[in-house]
C-alpha positions as CSV (number, residue, x, y, z in Angstrom):
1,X,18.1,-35.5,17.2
2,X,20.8,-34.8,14.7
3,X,23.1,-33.0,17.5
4,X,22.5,-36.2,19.6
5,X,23.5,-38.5,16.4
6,X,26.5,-35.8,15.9
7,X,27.4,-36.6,20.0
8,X,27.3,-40.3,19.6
9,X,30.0,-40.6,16.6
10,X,32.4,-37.8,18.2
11,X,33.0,-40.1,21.1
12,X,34.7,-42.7,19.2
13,X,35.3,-41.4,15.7
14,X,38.4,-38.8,17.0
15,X,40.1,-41.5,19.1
16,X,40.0,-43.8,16.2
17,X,41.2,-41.8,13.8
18,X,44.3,-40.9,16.0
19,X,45.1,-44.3,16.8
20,X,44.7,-45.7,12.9
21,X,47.3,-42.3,11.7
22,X,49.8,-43.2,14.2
23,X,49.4,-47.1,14.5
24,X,48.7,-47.0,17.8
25,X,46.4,-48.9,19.6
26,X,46.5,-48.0,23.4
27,X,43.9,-45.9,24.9
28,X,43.8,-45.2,28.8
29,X,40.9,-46.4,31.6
30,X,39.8,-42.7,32.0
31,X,39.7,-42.5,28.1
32,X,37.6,-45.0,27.5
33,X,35.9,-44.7,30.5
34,X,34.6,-41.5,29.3
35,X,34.0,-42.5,25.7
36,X,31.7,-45.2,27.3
37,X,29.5,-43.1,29.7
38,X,29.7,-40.2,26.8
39,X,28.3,-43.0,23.9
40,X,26.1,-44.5,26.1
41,X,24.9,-41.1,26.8
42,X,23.7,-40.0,23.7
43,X,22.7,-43.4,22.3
44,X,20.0,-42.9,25.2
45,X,19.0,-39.7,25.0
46,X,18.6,-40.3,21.1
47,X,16.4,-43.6,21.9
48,X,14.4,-41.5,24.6
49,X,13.5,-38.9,22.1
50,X,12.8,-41.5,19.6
51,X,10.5,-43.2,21.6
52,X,9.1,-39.8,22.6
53,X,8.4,-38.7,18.9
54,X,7.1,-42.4,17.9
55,X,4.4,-42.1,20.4
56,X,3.3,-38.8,19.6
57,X,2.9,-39.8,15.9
58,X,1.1,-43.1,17.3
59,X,-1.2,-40.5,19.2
60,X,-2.0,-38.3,16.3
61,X,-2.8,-41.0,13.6
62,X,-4.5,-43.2,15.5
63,X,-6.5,-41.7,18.0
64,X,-6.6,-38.1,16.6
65,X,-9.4,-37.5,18.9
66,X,-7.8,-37.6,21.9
67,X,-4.3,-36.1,20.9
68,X,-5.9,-33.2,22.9
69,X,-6.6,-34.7,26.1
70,X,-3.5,-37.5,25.7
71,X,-0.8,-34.8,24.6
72,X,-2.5,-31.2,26.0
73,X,-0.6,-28.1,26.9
74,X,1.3,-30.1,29.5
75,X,2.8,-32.3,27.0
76,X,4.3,-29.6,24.5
């Protein structure tokens, strides 16, 4: 999860901070092309996972009886 969160911000964060040093503001198609597949990349993969640990933790507390048979060997 954190090298997910670490993905997302490196996308934009570099580009950013090179275009605020050198007052520049351009960025090319491919550039941000790949900064928006790259973000939206991670920003689903960290919502998957998310989602994925949310339901697990719904599993355990509140049906701790069938964590077994909902989340066996299969699951881990």
């Amino acid at each position: 999860l954190s090298l997910l969160d670490l993905g997302s911000i490196s996308t934009t964060l570099p580009k950013a901070m090179a275009n605020s040093l050198w007052d520049n503001t351009d960025i090319s198609y491919k550039g941000c092309a790949a900064q928006i597949f790259f973000f939206a990349f991670f920003i689903t993969a960290e919502y998957s996972l998310l989602t994925i640990m949310s339901y697990d933790r719904y599993v355990a507390i509140c049906k701790p009886l069938h964590y077994g048979t909902l989340l066996g060997s299969r699951a881990c």
